[in-house]
DOVO-969621 format. One line per 3 residues: number of its first residue (from 0); their letters; for each residue x negated, y negated, z negated of C-alpha. Coordinates in steps of 0.25 Angstrom, whole numbers. Each point is the difference from the previous one (the first is absolute). Example, Ala and Ser with C-alpha at 12.3 -4.5 7.8 and 13.67 -1.06 7.14 Angstrom:
DOVO-969621
0) as) -49,18,-31 ~ -6,-14,2
***
This chain:
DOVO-969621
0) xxx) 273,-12,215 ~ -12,-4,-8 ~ -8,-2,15
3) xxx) 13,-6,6 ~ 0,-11,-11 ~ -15,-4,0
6) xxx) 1,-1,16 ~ 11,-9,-1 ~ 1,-8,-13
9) xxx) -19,0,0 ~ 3,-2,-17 ~ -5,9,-11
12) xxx) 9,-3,-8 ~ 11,13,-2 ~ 13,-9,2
15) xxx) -5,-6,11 ~ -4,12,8 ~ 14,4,-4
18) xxx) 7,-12,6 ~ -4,4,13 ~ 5,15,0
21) xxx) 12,4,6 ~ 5,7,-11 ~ 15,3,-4
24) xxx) 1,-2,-15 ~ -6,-10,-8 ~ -14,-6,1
27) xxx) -3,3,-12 ~ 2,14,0 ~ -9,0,11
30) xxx) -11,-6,-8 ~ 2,10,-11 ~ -2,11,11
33) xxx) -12,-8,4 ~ -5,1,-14 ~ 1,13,-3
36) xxx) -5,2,13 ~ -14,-6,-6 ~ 2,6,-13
39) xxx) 1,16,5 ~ -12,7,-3 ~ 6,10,12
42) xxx) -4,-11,11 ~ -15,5,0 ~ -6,-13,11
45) xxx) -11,11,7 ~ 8,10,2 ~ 10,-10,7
48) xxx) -11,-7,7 ~ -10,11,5 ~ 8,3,12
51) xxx) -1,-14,7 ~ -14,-3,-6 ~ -5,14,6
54) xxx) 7,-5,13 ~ -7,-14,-1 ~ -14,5,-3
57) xxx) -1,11,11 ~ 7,-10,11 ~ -14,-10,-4
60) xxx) -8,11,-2 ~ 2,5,14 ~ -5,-12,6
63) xxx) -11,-5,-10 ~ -7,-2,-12 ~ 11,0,-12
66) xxx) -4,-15,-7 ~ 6,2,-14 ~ 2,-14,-10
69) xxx) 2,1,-14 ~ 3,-14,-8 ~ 10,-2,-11
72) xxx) 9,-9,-4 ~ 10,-7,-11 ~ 13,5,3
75) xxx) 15,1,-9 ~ -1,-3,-14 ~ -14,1,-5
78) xxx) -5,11,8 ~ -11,2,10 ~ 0,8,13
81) xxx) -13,7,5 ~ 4,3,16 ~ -6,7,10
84) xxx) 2,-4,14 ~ -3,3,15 ~ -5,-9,10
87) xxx) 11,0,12 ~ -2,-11,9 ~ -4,-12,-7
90) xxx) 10,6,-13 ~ -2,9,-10 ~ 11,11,-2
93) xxx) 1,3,-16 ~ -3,17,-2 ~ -1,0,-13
96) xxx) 1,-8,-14 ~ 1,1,-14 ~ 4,-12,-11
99) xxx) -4,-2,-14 ~ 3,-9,-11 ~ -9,-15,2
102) xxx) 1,-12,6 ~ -15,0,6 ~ -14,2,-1
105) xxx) -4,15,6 ~ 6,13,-1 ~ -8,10,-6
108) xxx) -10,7,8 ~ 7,14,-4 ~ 14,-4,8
111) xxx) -8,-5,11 ~ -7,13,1 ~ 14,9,-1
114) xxx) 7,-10,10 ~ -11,3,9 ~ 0,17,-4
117) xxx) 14,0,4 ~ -2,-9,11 ~ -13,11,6
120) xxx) 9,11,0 ~ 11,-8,10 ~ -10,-1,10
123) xxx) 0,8,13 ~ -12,11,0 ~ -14,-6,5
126) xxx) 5,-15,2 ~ -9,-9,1 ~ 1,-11,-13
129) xxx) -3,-15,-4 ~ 4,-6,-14 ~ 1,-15,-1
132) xxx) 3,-5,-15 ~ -6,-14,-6 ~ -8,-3,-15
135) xxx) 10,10,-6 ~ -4,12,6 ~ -15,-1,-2
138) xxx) -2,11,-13 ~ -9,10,0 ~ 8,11,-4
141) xxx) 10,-3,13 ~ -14,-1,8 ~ -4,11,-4
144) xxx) 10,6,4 ~ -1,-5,13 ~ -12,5,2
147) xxx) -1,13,-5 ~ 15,6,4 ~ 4,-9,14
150) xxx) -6,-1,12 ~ 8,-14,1 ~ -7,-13,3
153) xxx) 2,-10,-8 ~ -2,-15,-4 ~ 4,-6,-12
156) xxx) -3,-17,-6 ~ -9,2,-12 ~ -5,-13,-8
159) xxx) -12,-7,-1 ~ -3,3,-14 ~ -1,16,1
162) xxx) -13,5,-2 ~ -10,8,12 ~ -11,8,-2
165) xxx) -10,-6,12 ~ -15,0,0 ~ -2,5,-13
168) xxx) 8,-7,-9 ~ 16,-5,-3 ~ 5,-9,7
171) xxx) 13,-10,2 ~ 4,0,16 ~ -1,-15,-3
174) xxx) -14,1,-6 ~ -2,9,14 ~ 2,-10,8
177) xxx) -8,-11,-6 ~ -11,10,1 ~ 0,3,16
180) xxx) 4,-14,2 ~ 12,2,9 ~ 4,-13,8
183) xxx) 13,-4,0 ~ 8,6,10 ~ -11,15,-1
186) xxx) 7,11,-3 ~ -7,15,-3 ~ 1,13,-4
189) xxx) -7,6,-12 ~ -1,14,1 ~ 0,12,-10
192) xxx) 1,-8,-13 ~ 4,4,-13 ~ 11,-7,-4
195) xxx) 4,-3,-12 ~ -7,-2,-13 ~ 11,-2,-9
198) xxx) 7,14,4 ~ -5,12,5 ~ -7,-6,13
201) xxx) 3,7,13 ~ -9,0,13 ~ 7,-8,10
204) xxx) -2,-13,10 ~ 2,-13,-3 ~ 5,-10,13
207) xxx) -4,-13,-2 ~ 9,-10,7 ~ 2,-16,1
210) xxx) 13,-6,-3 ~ 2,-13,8 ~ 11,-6,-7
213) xxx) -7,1,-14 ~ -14,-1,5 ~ -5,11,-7
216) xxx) -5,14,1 ~ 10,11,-4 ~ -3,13,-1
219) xxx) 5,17,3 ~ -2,13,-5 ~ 3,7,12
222) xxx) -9,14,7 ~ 2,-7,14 ~ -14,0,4
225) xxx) 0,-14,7 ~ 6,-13,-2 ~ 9,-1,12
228) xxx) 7,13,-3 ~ 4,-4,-14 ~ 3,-15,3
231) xxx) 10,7,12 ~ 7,10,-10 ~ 2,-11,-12
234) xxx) 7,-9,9 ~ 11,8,2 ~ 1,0,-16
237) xxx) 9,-12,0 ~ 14,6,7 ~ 2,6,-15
240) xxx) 0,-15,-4 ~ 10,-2,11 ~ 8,14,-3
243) xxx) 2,-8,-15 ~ 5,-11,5 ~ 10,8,9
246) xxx) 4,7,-13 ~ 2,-11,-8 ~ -1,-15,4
249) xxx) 2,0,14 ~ 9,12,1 ~ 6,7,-9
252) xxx) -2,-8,-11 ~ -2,12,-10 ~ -8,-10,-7
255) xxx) 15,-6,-7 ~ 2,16,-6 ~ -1,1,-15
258) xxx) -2,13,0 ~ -8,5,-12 ~ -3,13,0
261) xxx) -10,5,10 ~ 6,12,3 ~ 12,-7,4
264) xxx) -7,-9,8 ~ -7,11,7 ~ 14,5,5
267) xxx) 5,-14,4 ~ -12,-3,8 ~ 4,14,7
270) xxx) 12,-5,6 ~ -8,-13,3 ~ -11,6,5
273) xxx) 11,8,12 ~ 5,-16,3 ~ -13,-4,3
276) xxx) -2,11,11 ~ 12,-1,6 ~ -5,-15,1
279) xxx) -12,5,6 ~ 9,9,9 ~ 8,-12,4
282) xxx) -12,-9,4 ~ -4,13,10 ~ 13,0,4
285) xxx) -1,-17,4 ~ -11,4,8 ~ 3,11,5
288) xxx) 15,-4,7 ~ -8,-13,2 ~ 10,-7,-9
291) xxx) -9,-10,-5 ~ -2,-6,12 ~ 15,-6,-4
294) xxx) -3,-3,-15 ~ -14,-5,-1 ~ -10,-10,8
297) xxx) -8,10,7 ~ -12,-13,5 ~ -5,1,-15
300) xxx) 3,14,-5 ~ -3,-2,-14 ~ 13,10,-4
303) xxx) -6,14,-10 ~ 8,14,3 ~ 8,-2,-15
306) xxx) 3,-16,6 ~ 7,5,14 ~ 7,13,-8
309) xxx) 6,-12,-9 ~ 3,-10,11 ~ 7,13,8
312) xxx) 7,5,-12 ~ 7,-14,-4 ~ 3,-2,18
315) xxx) 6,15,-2 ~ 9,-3,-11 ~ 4,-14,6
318) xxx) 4,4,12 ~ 6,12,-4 ~ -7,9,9
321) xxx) -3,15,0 ~ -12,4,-8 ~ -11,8,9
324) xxx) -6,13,-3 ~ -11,-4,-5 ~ -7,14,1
327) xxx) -14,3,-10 ~ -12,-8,1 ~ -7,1,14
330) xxx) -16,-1,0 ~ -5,-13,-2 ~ -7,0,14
333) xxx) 13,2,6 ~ 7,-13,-6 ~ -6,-13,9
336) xxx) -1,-10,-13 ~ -11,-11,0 ~ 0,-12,-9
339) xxx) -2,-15,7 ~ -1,-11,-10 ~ 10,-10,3
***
């Protein structure tokens, strides 16, 4: 009822949902099944979860590398949520979070690595992994980690400031590329640097990339071992940003929840977390049936796999008509989406 109500009513607010649930007694004992829903301590969201994510991770698996993002978020009443996600066709499916009390600023690099244990332990046998995450994820104990038990690749934003041992002496990456004189517009790859002074450093590469919009070099600890590489696996860091906006703004609005207790919050965005694949389901579907050629402008496709499982949803419900089977997810090289600006 919890997935029916966010599909339909896209609030995150309790009585909303429950507005929009076909339900035979009063709304508000309908709410108070949904709180106690989030309250029980028996609702245990990996146990729940590990089926469809193990079904998600092997589909991608078969058919390429698996391209995780990690990113979090404010979300509820005063809490964070650190997320891990997996790149599926210009989105990123959730596989995995954890909340905590705060507003912003970074979670601690302890959650990051345990999110990350667990997350290691989902993934099919010998598949092959990439991990994306911005300035947050740039700490030397998850580094470390990185390199000494994974195999993954990875590329993660780090800032100007931190601190590189190159050429015998400690360095900022700003001071580095004063010194070899990059033009605007050069990009490079330090290779095998100790980084960072202020922690414990550990031995990784350092992609030095131009941002055109700020007109500025930014930088990336990563263990690609060239630039292009690492430029084309951070790019797809940016459907997390999308996935949020899905989640809350421009979806479910989960961001007008005052939920409080991350525990709690965990077990909401469970149900949440279901909606949004069905979503993602029902933009395969639009494909698929070749229903969007009758909902969208197909001259400019500008429309995401979340924007045509909403905009199929809502034409289902308006018109009454039967829902399809929307069957498990198929391998992204099966499913014929491509992007057109309008």
């Amino acid at each position: 009822m919890l997935i029916t109500g966010l599909l339909r009513s896209r609030d995150g607010r309790l009585p909303k949902i429950a507005e929009k649930v076909v339900y035979d007694f009063k709304k508000t004992s309908l709410v108070s099944r949904f709180e106690r829903f989030i309250r029980s301590s028996w609702v245990t969201v990996n146990t729940l979860y590990q089926p469809l994510v193990t079904d998600i991770l092997q589909t991608i698996a078969a058919t390429g590398p698996v391209v995780l993002l990690i990113d979090s978020t404010s979300m509820g009443g005063r809490c964070l949520c650190l997320m891990v996600s997996v790149w599926y066709k210009q989105r990123a499916i959730p596989i995995a979070w954890c909340c905590l009390k705060g507003r912003q600023g970074h979670t601690p690099q302890a959650v990051q690595l345990a999110l990350l244990q667990h997350v290691q332990g989902l993934l099919p046998h010998d598949s092959a992994v990439v991990l994306t995450g911005d300035g947050e994820f740039d700490g030397t104990e998850l580094l470390t980690w990185l390199v000494n038990d994974t195999d993954w690749e990875f590329v993660c934003h780090t800032s100007q400031s931190h601190l590189l041992f190159l050429s015998g002496k400690w360095l900022s990456l700003a001071e580095i590329v004063a010194d070899l004189a990059l033009a605007p517009g050069q990009t490079t790859l330090l290779s095998q640097c100790a980084f960072t002074r202020q922690q414990s450093a550990v031995t990784t590469n350092i992609f030095v990339a131009w941002h055109d919009l700020e007109q500025r070099h930014i930088f990336f600890v990563t263990n690609c071992t060239t630039t292009a590489e690492a430029r084309r696996w951070y790019d797809h860091r940016f459907t997390i940003e999308t996935c949020f906006a899905d989640l809350k703004s421009r979806g479910f609005r989960l961001d007008l929840s005052r939920i409080r207790t991350p525990e709690r919050l965990e077990r909401f965005l469970l149900a949440a977390v279901f909606a949004y694949y069905l979503i993602i389901l029902f933009g395969i579907e639009a494909i698929f049936s070749g229903a969007f050629r009758d909902l969208v402008r197909t001259d400019a496709f500008y429309h995401s796999l979340s924007r045509l499982g909403f905009i199929l949803l809502d034409d289902i419900l308006n018109q009454g008509d039967a829902f399809p089977d929307l069957g498990s997810l198929p391998p992204p090289n099966t499913v014929p989406h491509i992007v057109f600006p309008p």
